[in-house]
DSSP file (Angstrom, degrees, kcal/mol; ACC not computed):
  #  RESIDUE AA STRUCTURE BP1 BP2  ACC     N-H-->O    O-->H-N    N-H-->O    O-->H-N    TCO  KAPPA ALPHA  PHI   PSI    X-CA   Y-CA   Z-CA
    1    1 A X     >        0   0    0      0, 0.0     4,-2.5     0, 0.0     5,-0.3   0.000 360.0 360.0 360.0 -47.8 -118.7   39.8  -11.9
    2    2 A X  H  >  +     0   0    0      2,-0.2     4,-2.3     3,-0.1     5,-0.0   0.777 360.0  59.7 -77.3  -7.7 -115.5   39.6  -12.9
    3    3 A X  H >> S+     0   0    0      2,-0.2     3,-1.2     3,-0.1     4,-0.9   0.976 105.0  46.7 -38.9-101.6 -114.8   42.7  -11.3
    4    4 A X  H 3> S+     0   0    0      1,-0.3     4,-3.2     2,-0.3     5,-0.2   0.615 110.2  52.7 -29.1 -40.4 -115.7   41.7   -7.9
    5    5 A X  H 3X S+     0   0    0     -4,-2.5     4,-3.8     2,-0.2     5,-0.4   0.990 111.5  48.1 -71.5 -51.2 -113.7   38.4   -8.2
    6    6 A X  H <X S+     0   0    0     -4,-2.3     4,-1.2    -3,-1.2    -2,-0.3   0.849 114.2  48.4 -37.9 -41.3 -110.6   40.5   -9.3
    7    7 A X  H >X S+     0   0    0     -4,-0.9     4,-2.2     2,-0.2     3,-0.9   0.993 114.7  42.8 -80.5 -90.9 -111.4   42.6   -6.4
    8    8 A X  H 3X S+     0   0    0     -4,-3.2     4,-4.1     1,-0.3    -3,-0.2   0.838 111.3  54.4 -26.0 -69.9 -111.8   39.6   -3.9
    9    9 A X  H 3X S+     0   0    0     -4,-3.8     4,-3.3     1,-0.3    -1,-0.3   0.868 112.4  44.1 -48.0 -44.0 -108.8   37.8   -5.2
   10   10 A X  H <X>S+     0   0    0     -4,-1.2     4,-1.9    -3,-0.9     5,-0.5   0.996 109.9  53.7 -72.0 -62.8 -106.7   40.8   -4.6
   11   11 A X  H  X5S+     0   0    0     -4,-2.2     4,-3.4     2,-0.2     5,-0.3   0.988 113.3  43.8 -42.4 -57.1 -108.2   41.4   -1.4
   12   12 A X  H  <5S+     0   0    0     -4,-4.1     3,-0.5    -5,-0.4     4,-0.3   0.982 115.0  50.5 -54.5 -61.9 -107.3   37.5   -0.3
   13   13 A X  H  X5S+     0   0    0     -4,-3.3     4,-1.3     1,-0.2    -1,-0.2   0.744 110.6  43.0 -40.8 -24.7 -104.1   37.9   -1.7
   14   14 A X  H  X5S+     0   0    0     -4,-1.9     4,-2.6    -3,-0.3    -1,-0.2   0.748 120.8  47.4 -96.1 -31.5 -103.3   41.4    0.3
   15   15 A X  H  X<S+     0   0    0     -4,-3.4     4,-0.7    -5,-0.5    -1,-0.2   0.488 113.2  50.3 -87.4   4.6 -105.1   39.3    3.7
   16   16 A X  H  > S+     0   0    0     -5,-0.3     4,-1.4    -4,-0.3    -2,-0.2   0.758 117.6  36.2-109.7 -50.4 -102.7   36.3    2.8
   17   17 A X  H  X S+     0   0    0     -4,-1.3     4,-1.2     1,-0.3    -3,-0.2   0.991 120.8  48.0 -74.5 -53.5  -99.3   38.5    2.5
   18   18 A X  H  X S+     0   0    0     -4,-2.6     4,-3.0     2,-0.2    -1,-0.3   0.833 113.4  44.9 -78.3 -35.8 -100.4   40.6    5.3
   19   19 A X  H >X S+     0   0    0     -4,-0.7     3,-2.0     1,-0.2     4,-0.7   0.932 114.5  50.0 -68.0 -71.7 -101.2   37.6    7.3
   20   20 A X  H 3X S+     0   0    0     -4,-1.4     4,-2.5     1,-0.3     5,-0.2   0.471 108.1  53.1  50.2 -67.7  -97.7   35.9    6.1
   21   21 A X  H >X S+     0   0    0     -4,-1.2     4,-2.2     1,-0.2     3,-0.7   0.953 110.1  53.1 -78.8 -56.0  -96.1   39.2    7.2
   22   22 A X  H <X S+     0   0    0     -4,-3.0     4,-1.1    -3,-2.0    -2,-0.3   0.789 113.7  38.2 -19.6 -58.2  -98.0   38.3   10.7
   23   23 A X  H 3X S+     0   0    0     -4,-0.7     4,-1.7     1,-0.3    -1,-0.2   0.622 115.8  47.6-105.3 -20.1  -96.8   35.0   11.1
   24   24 A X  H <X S+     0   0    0     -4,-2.5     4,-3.0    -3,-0.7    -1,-0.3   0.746 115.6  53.8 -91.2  -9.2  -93.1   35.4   10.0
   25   25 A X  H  X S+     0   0    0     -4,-2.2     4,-1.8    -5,-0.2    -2,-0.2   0.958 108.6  48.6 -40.3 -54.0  -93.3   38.4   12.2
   26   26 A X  H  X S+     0   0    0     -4,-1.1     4,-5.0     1,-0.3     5,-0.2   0.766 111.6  42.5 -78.3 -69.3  -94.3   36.4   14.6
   27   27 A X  H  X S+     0   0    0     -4,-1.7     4,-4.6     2,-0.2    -1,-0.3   0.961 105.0  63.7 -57.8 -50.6  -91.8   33.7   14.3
   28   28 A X  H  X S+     0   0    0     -4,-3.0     4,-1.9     2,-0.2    -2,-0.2   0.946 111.1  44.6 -30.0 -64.2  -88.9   36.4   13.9
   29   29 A X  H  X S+     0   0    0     -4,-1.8     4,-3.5     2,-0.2     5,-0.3   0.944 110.5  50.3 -31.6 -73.4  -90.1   37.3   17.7
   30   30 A X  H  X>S+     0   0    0     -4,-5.0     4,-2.6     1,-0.2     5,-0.7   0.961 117.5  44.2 -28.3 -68.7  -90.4   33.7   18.9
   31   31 A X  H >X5S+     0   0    0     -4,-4.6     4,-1.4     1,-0.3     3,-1.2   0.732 112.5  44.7 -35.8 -64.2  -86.9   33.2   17.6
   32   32 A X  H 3X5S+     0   0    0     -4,-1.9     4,-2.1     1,-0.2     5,-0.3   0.844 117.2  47.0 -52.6 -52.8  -85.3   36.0   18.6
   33   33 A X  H 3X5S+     0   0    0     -4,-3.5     4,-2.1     1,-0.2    -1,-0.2   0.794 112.6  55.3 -48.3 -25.3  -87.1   35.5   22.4
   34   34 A X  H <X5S+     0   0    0     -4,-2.6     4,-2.3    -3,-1.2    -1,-0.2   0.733 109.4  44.4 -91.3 -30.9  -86.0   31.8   22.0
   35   35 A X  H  X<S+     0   0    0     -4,-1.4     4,-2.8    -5,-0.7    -2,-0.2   0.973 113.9  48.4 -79.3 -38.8  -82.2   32.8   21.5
   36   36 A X  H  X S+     0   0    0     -4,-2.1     4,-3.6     1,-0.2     3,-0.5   0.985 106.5  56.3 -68.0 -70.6  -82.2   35.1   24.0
   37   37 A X  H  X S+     0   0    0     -4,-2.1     4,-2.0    -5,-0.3     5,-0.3   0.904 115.3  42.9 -37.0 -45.1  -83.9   32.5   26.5
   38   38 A X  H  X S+     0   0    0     -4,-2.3     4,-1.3     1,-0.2    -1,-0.2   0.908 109.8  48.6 -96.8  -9.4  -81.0   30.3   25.8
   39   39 A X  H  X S+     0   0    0     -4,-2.8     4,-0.6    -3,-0.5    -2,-0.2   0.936 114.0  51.7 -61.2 -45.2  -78.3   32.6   25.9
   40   40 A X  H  X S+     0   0    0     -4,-3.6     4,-2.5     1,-0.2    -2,-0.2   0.842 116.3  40.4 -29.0 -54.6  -80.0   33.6   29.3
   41   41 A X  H  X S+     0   0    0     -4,-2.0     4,-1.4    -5,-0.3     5,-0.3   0.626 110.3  54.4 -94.6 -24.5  -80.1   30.0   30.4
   42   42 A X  H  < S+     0   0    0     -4,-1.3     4,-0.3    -5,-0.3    -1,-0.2   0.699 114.9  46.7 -88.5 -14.1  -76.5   29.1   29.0
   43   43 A X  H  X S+     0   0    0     -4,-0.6     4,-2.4     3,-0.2    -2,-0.2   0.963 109.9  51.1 -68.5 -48.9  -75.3   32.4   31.3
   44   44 A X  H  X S+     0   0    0     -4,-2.5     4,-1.1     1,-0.2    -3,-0.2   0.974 113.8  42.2 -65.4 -66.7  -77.3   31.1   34.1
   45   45 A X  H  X S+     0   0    0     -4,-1.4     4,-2.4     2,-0.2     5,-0.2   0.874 111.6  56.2 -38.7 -39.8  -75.5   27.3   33.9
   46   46 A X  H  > S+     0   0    0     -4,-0.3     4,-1.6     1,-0.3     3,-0.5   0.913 113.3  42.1 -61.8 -78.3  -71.8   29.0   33.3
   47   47 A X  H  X S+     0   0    0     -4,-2.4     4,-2.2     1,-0.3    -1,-0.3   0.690 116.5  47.4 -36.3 -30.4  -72.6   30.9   36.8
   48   48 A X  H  X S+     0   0    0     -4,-1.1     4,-2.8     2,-0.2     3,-0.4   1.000 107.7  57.2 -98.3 -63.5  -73.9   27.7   38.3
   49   49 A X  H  X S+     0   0    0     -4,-2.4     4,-1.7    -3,-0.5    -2,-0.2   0.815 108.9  44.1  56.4-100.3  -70.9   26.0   36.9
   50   50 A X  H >X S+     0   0    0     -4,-1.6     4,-3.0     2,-0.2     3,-0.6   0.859 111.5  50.2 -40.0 -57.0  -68.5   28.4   38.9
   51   51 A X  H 3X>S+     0   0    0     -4,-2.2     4,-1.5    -3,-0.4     5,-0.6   0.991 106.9  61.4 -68.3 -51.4  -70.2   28.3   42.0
   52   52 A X  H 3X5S+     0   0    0     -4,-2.8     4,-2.3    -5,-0.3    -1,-0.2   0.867 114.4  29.8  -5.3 -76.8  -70.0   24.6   41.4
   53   53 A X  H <X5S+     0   0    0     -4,-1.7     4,-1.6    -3,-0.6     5,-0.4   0.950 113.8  57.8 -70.9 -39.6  -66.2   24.6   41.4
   54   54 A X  H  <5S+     0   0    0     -4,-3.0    -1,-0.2     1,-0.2    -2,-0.2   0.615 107.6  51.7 -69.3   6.1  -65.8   27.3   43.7
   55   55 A X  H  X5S+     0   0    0     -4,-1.5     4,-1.6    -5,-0.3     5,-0.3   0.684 119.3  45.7-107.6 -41.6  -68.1   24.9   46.2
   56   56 A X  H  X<S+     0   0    0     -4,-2.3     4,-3.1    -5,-0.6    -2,-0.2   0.952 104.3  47.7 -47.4 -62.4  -65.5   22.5   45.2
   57   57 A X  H  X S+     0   0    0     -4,-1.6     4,-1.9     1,-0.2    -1,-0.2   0.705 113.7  52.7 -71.5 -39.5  -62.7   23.8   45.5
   58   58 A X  H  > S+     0   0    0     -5,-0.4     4,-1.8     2,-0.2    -1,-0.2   0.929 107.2  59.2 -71.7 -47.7  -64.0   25.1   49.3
   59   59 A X  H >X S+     0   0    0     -4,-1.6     3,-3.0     2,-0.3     4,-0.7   0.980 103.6  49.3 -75.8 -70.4  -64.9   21.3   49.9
   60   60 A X  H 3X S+     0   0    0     -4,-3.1     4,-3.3     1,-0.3     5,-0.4   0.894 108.2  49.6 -51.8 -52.8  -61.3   20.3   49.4
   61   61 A X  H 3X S+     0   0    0     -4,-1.9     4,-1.3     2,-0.2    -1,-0.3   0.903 111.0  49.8 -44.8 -34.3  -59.8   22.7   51.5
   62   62 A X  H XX S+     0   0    0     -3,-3.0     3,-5.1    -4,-1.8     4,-1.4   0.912 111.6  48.4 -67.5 -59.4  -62.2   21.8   54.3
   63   63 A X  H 3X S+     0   0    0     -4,-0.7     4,-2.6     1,-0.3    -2,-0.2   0.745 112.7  50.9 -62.7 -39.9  -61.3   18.0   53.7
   64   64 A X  H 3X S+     0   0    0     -4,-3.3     4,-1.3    -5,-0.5    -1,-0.3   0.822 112.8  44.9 -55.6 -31.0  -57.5   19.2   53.8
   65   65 A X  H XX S+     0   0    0     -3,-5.1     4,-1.4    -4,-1.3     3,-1.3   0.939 114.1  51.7 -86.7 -55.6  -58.0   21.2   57.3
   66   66 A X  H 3X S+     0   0    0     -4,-1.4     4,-1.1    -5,-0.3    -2,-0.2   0.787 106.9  48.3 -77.8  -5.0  -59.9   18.4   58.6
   67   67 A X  H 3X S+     0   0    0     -4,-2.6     4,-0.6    -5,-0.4    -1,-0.2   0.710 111.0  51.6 -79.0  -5.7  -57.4   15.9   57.9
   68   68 A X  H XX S+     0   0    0     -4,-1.3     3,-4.4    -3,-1.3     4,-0.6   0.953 106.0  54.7 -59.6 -84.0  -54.8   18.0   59.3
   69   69 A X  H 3X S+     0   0    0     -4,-1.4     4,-1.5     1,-0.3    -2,-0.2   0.674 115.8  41.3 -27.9 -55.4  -57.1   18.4   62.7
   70   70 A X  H 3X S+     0   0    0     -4,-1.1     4,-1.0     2,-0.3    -1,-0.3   0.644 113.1  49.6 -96.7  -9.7  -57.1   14.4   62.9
   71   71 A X  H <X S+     0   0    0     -3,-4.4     4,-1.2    -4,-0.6     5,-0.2   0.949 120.5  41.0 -56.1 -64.5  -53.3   14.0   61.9
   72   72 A X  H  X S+     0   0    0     -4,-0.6     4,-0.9     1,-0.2    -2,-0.3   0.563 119.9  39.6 -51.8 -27.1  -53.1   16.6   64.8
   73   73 A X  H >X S+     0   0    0     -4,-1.5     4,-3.2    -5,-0.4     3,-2.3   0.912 119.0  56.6 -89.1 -60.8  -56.0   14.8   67.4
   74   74 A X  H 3X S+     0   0    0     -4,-1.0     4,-1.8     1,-0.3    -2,-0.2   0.758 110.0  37.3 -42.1 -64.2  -54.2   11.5   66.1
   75   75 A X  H 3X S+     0   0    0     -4,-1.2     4,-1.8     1,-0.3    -1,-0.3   0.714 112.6  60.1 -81.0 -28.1  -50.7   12.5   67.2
   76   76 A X  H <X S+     0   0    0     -3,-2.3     4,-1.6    -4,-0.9    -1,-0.3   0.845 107.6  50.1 -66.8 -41.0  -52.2   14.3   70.7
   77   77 A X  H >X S+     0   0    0     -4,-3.2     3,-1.1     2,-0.2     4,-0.6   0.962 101.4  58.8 -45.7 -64.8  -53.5   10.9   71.5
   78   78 A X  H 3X S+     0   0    0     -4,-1.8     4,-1.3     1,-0.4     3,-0.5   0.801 113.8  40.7 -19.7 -62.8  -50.3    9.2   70.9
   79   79 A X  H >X S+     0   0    0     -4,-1.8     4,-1.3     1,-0.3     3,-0.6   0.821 106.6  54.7 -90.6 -11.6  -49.1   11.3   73.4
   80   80 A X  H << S+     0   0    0     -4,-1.6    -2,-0.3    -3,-1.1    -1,-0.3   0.800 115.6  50.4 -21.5 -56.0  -51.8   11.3   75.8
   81   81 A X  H 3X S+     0   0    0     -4,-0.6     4,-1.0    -3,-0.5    -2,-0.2   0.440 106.7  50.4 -96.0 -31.4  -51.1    7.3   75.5
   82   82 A X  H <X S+     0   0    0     -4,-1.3     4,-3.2    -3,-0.6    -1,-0.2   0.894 114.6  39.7 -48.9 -84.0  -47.6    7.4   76.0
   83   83 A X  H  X S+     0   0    0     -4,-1.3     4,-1.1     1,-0.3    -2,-0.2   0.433 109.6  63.8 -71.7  -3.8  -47.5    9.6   79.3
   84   84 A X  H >> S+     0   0    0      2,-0.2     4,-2.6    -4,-0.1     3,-1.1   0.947 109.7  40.0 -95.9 -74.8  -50.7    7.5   80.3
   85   85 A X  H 3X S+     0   0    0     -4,-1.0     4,-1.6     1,-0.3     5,-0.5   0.809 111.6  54.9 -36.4 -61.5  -48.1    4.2   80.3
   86   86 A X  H 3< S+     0   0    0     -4,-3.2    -1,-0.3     2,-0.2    -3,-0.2   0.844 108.2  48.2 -52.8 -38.8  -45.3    5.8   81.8
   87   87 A X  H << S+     0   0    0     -3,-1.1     4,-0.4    -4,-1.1    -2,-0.2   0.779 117.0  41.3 -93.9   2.5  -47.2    6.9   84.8
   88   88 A X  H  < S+     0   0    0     -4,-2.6     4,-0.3     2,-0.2    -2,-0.2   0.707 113.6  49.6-113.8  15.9  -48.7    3.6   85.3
   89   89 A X  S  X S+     0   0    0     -4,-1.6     4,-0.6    -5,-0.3    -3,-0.2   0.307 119.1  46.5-102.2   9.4  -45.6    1.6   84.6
   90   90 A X  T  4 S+     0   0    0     -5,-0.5     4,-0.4     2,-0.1    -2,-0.2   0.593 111.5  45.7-104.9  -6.8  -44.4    4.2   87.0
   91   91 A X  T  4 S+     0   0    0     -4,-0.4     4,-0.4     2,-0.1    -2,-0.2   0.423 111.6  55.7-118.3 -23.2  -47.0    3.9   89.4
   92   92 A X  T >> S+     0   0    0     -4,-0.3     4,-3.1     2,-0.2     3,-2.5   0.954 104.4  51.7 -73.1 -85.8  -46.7    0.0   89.1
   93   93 A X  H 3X S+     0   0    0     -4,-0.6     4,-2.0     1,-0.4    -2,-0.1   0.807 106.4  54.0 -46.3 -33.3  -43.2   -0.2   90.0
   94   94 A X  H 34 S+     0   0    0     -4,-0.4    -1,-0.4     1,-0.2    -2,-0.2   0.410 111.2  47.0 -93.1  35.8  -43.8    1.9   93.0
   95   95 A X  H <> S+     0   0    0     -3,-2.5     4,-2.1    -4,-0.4     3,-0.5   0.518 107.3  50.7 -36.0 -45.2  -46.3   -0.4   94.2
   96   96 A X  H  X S+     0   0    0     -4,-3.1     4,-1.8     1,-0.2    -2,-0.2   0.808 110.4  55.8 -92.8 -16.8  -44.7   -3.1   93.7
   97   97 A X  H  < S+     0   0    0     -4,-2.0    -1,-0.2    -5,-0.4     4,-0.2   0.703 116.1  40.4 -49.9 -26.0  -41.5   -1.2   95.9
   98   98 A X  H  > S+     0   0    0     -3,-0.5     4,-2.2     2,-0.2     3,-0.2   0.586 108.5  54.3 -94.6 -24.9  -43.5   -0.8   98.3
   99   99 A X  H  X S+     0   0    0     -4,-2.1     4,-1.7     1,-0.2    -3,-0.1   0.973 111.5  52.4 -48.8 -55.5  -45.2   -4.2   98.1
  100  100 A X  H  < S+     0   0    0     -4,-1.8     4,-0.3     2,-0.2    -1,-0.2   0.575 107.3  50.1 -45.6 -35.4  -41.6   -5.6   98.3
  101  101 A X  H  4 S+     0   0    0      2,-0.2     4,-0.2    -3,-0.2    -1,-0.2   0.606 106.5  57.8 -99.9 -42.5  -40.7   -3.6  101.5
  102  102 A X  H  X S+     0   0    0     -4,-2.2     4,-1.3     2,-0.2     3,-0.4   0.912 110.9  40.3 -36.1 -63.1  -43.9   -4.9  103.0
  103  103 A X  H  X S+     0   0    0     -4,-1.7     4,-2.0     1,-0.3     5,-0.3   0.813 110.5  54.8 -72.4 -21.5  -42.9   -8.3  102.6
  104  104 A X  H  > S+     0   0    0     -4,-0.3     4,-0.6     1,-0.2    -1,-0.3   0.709 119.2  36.7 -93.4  -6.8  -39.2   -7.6  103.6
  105  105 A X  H  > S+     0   0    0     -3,-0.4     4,-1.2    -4,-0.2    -1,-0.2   0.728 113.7  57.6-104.5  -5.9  -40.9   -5.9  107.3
  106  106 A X  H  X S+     0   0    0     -4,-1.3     4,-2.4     2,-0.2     5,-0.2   0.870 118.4  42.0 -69.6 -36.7  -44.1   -9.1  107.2
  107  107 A X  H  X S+     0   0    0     -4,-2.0     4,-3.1     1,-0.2    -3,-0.1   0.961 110.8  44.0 -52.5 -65.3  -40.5  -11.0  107.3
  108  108 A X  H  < S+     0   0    0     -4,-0.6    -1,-0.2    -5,-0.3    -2,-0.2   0.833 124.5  40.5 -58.2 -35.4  -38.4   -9.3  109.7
  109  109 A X  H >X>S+     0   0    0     -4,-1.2     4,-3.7     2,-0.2     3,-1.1   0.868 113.2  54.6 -96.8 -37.8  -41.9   -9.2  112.2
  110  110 A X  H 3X5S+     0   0    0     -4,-2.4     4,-1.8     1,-0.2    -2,-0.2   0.935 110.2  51.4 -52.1 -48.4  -42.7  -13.1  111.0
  111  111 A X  H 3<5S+     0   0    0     -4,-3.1    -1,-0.2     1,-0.2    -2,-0.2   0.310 115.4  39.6 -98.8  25.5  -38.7  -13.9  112.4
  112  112 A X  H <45S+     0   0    0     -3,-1.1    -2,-0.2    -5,-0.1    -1,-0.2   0.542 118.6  40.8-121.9 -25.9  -39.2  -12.3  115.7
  113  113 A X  H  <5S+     0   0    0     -4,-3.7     2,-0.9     1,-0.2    -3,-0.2   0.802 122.0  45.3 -73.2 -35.4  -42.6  -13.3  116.7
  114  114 A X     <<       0   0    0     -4,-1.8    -1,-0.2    -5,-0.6     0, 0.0  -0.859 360.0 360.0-125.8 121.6  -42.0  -16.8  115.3
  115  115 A X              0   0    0     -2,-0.9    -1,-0.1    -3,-0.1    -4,-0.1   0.587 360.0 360.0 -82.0 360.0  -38.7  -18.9  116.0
């Protein structure tokens, strides 16, 4: 009997270590899989990261070209607005030269038909 129990116990001990051996195997794996995964994932963020700025960096240069383009539309108005004025305060005075020239022959015809 006491054979057999020796014999058992050693067998449970040898299924205990082996299992043991199993399960820190086991974990070693995990770990190792688990470092890797975040090293993986801390690679992947760094990269996401850069495109990040470099998507930045892209944005501010547009916002810089298009506030050039609207200094540039701004200042094309201007002058659009300008030459718009000058030809209808140029177009106003000769109306109103000719308006003037009107009255001075409605006059001249006004003091010969009627004394």
């Amino acid at each position: 009997m006491q054979a057999i129990r020796d014999e058992t116990q050693t067998a449970l001990l040898e299924s205990r270590q082996e299992m043991a051996y199993s399960l820190q195997t086991l974990k070693d794996e995990r770990t190792g899989s688990f470092i890797q995964s975040q090293e993986k994932t801390s690679s992947q963020l760094d990269r996401i990261g850069e495109g990040v700025e470099n998507l930045s960096g892209q944005i501010k240069m547009a916002i810089e070209e298009i506030s050039s383009l609207d200094d540039k539309i701004r200042g094309g108005l201007n002058e659009v607005r300008e030459e718009l004025g000058a030809m209808i305060r140029f177009s106003y005075a000769d109306l109103e030269k000719r308006f003037a020239a009107l009255e001075a022959r409605v006059k001249a015809l006004e003091k010969r038909v009627l004394p």
